[in-house]
FIRO-78618 format. One record per residue (C-alpha): residue in one letter; y, x, z. Coordinates in steps of 0.5 Angstrom, whole numbers, plus 500, padded with zeros to 3 digits. Layout:
REM FIRO-78618
AYXZ;...
***
This chain:
REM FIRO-78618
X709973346;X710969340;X707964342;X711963348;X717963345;X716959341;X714954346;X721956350;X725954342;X723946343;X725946351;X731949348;X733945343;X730939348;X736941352;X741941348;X740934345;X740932352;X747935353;X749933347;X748925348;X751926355;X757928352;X757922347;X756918354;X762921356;X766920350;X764913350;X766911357;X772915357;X774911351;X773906354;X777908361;X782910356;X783903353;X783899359;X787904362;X793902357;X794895358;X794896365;X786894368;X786899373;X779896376;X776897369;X778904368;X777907374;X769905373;X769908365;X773913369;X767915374;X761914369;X764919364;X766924371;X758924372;X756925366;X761931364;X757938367;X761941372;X762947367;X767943364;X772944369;X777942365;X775936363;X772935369;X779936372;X783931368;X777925369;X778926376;X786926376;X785920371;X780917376;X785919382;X791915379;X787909378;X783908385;X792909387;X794903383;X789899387;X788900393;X783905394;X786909399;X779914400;X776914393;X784917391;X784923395;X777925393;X780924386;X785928387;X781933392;X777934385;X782935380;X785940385;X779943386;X778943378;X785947377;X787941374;X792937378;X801940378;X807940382;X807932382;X800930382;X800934389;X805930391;X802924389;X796926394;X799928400;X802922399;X795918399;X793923406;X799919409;X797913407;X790915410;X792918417;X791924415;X797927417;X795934418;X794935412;X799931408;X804935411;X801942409;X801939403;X808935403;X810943405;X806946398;X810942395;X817943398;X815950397;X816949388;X822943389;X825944394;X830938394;X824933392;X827927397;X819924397;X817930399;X822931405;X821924407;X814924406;X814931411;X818928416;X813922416;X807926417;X811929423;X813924426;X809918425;X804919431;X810920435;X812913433;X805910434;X804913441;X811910442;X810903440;X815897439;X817890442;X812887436;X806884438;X801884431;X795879431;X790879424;X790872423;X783869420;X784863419;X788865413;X783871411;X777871406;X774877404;X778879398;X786880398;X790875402;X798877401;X805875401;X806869406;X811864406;X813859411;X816852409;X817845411;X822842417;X817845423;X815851418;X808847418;X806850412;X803856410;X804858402;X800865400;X796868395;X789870395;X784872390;X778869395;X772865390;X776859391;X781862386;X781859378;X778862372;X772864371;X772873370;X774878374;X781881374;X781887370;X786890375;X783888382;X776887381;X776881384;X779874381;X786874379;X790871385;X793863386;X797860390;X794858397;X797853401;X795851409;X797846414;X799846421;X797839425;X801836431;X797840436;X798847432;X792848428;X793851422;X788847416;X783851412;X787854406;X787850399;X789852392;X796849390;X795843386;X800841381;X799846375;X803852378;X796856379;X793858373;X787864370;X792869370;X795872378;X800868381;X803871387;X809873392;X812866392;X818864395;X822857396;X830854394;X834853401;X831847399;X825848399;X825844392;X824850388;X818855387;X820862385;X812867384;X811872381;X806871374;X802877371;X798874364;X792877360;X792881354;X786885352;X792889347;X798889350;X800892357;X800887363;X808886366;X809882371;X814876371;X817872375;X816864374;X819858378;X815851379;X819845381;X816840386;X815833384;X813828390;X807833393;X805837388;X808843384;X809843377;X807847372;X811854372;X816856367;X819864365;X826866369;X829870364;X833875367;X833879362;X831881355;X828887357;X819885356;X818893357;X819892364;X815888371;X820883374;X817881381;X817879389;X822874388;X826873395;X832868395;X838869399;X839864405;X846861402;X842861396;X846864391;X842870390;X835872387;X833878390;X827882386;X823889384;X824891378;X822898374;X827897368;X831902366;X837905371;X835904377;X833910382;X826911381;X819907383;X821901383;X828899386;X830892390;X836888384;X839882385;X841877380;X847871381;X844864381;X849859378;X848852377;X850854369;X844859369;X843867371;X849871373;X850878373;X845883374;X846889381;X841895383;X841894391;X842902391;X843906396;X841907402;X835901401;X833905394;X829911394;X825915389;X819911391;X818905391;X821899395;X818892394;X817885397;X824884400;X825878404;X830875408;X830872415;X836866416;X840869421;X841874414;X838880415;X834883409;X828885410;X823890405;X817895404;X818902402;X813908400;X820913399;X823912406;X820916411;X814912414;X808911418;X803911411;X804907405;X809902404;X812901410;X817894412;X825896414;X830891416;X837892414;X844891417;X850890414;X855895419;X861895420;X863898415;X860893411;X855897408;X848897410;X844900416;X836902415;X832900422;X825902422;X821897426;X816902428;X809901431;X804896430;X809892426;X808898420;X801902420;X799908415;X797902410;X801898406;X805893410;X808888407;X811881406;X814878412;X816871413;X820867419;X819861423;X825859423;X831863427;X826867431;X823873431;X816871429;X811869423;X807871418;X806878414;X801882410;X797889412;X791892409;X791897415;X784898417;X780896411;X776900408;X776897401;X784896401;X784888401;X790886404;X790881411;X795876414;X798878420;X802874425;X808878429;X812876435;X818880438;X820877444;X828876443;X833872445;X835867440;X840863441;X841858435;X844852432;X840846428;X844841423;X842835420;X847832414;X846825413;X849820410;X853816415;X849810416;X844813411;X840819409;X840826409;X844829404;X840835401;X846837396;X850838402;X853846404;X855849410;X861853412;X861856418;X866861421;X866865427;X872869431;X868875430;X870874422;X864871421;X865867415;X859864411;X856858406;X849856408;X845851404;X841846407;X833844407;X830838404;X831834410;X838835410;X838841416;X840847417;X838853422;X843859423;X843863430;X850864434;X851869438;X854868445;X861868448;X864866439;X867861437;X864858432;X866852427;X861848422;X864846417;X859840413;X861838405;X858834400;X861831394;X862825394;X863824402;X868827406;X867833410;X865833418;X865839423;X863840429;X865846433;X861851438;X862857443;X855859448;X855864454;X849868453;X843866455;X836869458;X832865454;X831862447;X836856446;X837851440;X843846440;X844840436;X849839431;X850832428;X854831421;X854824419;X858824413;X862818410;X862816404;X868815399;X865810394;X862805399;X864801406;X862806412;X861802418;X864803424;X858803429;X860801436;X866797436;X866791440;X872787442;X873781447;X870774445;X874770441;X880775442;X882780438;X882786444;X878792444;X873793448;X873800452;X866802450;X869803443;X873809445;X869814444;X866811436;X874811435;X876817438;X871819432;X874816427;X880819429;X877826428;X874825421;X881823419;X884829422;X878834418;X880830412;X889830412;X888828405;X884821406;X887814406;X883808407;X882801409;X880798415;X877792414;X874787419;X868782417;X866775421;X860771420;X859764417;X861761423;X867756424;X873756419;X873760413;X881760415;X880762422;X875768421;X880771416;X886771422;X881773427;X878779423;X885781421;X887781427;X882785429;X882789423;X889790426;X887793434;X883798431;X889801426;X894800431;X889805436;X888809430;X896810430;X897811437;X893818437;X896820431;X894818425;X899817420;X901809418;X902810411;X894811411;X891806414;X891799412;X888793415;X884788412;X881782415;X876779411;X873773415;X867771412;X869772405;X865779404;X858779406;X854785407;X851788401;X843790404;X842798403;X836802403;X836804410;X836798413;X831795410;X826800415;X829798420;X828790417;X823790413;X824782411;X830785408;X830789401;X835793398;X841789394;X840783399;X847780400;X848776407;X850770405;X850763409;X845761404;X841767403;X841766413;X840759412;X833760409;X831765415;X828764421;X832763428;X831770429;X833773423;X838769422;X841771429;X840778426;X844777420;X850775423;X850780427;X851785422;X856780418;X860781424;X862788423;X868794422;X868798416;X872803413;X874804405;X877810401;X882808399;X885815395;X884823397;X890826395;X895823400;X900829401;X899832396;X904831391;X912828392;X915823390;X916825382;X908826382;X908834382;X905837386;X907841393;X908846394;X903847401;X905853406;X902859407;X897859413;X897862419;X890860420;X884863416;X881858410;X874855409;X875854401;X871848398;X870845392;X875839395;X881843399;X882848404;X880848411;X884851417;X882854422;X885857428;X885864428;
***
């Protein structure tokens, strides 16, 4: 008997030396997990996480409670929907998890269309809080959203692989003039830097772009080149109205220091983009800046923040952009933010404001909303429904152009929580208007703005793209007035009323802008051989002068007529100021004031000065090139006749832009009150009729 319990004594002592390195082999990964965990490395810390849960004895359910809980909210952070609610299921079987922590499941049971039970849980949780918003609105959710899926939308939703890899594919982005170019991040292997992320598993995300060719293919995605892609993540970018300006979201690496996102800008020089710089908008480094949107009229930065003085989760803010810099700062508030969390905000052009939410009653995860601007000018939530949201996270919407179709973001159906690109499509009717401002007898003009007033008090600044255009949708039976300005140009409008439409439209507005540093040429004016008379053929190119006169009443100018080489440098000056004459004297006929004109006839004395335009259209010209007798001689028959083609040409001059403003002792007027409704520019005030 001795014997055998001294044979027993070793087996013991064998035992508790195993579980004794087994709880050293706990301590070390939780230490681990734990240090990760700090600096935001959820990836890395649910791994140490789960080797120190296997490791710890069942007997331990305290222990083993808080390890899973730990793990649970990790595995919540990145994604991994399944691992979370085995997680949570532990530490609530463990008698470890609280009121919230529960909440936390029944949220990822919604998430995971588990509906059934997510309501069970949301009602246990209602039973301790009853006023918990997340709760009710997550109740609500899992009663409803097979009713919503059943029910369906006008939406249809196509995954996109030519986008996707088998990692995370996010937040895509249209840009160019045909919305041939498709920006978004990825942390596909193509990505830069060496390591895995921390937080994700997989590379740290870059900037991806791909293009669209003339029969509609999209290219094979390509890493942003320029110096915007770093080791760090790069993610959730957006574009300047004029597309010159990047706006991302940057996270950088640091083993001691928690990881907060940034928000970044990169400006595009030639066809790369430029290494980023930090937008600042606040002092406060304690808290993540992220998903950066801009407004269509540029004015505002729309992103997600945690700091301080919002509603809970991540909120949706605003900040003013001025040209001197950052304005103030505003919450979004109620009824877009929620205790939960709502992110990714976008917008289409037509305005309306597009975002994704967990704390809104939805389909699982995130969820996209579209709000409205009412009546009563406050916003109104719309959820787009079934199959444009799932129970995953759905996300990051881009438009092309004023349609209701591109691009977002969804992890639905994977199993891994990687996020796909999805096209949409919801087959409205559009009717939209595309502008182009340019130079008159010149290029477009990417400093100009929009101001577009409706009868139905519509009344907007619009900036324009890189290509001097601008896209806005119209509804029928409106009387719409755009009003094109840009400093150091006089301002044209047109003017537009549709009936409504059982198919899409796009009409075309043209806006040559005159420029009041240099002569403008009057295209089209034609007069009768070696006569002074006007041809009818140059009415319609003189009723549009007479227009651009009337937009601009404080414009005088100076009609000036030029000749070519030919004949008696007498006789050219009397012809081109009789001509000069004929075309002020139409000019006064239809109602433009005499003192504002005046006729100059310079004969041969004031040969063209060559622009850049003109030299794509001859490219035996370079710019600066002046049309003298010599500078012809010196051509070919051909391009001689050219030449003096255009030195025999109408133009016209600035002269001052302040005419009946002041009276005759220099003061200023005292202009009447309108009875009409004011576009303020930054050059005076345009009517309207009301």
């Amino acid at each position: 008997m001795g014997t055998q319990k001294r044979k027993i004594l070793p087996c013991i002592l064998m035992l508790a030396g195993c579980f004794l390195l087994i709880n050293c082999g706990a301590e070390k990964h939780l230490k681990k997990a734990e240090k990760y965990l700090a600096v935001g490395e959820y990836n890395d810390a649910a791994n140490e996480f789960k080797r120190a849960y296997t490791m710890t004895s069942p007997k331990e359910r305290n222990e083993r409670g808080q390890i899973a809980l730990k793990m649970a909210k990790c595995y919540e952070k990145i994604n991994a929907t399944q691992k979370a609610i085995a997680g949570y299921r532990n530490a609530i079987r463990y008698e470890q998890a609280d009121i919230e922590d529960r909440r936390s499941f029944a949220r990822q049971l919604l998430k995971n269309g588990e509906y059934k039970q997510a309501a069970s849980e949301f009602t246990t949780v209602l039973d301790s809080i009853p006023n918990d918003i997340l709760a009710r609105n997550g109740l609500y959710s899992a009663q409803h959203a097979s009713q919503w899926k059943q029910e369906g939308s006008r939406y249809t939703v196509k995954r996109q692989d030519v986008f996707n890899s088998r990692r995370a594919d996010y937040s895509p982005m249209l840009l160019g003039d045909d919305s041939d170019r498709l920006y978004f991040s990825s942390t596909r292997n193509d990505a830069e830097g060496d390591e895995l992320s921390g937080i994700t598993g997989a590379k740290p995300a870059d900037i991806f772009v791909s293009e669209k060719d003339d029969k509609g293919k999209w290219s094979k995605p390509e890493a942003v080149t320029g110096g915007v892609n770093t080791a760090y993540d790069e993610g959730a970018c957006t574009f300047s109205p004029d597309g010159r300006t990047m706006y991302l979201t940057q996270c950088v690496t640091d083993p001691s220091y928690p990881r907060y996102a940034q928000i970044v800008t990169s400006n595009r020089s030639d066809a790369a983009w430029g290494k980023a710089s930090p937008l600042n908008i606040t002092r406060d480094t304690l808290s993540c800046y992220a998903h950066p949107a801009v407004s269509p009229d540029g004015e505002w930065l729309y992103f997600t923040s945690d700091m301080p003085g919002g509603m809970g989760g991540h909120d949706i803010w605003r900040v003013r952009l001025t040209a001197s810099g950052l304005g103030g700062i505003e919450n979004l508030g109620e009824p877009i933010n929620t205790p939960g969390n709502e992110m990714f905000p976008t917008f289409r052009p037509n305005g309306d404001f597009y975002f994704s939410s967990d704390g809104h009653p939805g389909m699982g995860g995130l969820d996209i909303f579209i709000a409205t601007v009412g009546k009563d000018g406050k916003y109104e939530i719309e959820h787009p429904g079934y199959p444009l949201n799932s129970q995953g996270d759905d996300f990051g919407m881009t438009f092309e152009g004023p349609y209701n179709r591109g691009y977002f973001s969804s992890n639905r159906g994977d199993g891994q929580g990687w996020d796909h690109i999805y096209s949409f499509v919801n087959p409205e009717v559009v009717q939209a208007v595309k502008g182009w401002i340019y130079e008159q007898d010149g290029y477009e003009l990417i400093d100009a703005q929009v101001y577009v007033v409706g009868s139905d008090g519509t009344n907007q600044r619009l900036g324009v793209k890189g290509d001097g255009s601008f896209t806005y949708v119209i509804k029928p039976d409106i009387d719409y007035l755009f009003l094109a300005t840009c400093k150091g140009f006089l301002n044209h409008k047109e003017e537009l009323r549709v009936s409504q439409s059982e198919e899409s439209e796009e009409y075309t507005l043209q806006f040559p802008l005159a420029s009041i540093n240099v002569p403008v040429l009057i295209d089209n004016i034609f007069y009768d051989f070696d006569k002074a008379t006007l041809r009818p053929e140059s009415t319609e190119s003189l009723d549009e002068l007479v227009a651009l006169l009337e937009e601009n009443p404080n414009v005088t100018i100076e009609l000036s007529s030029h000749c070519d080489y030919k004949g008696s440098a007498e006789y050219n000056k009397r012809l081109s100021q009789r001509r000069a004459e004929s075309v002020v004297n139409y000019l006064i006929a239809h109602g433009i004031a005499e003192d504002r004109l005046t006729a100059v006839g310079y004969g041969k004395e004031k040969p063209k000065v060559v622009r850049k335009k003109l030299t794509e259209k001859y490219d035996w010209l370079k710019v600066d090139d002046v049309l003298t007798e010599e500078f012809i001689k010196g051509l070919d028959e051909e391009k001689q006749e050219i030449c003096n083609q255009l030195n025999r040409r109408t133009e016209f001059s600035v002269l001052r832009t302040t005419y009946g403003l002041f009276d005759e002792q220099g003061n200023l007027k005292m202009q009447p009150k309108p009875a009409k409704k004011p576009i303020v520019t930054d050059d005076y005030e345009f009517l309207i009729e009301e």
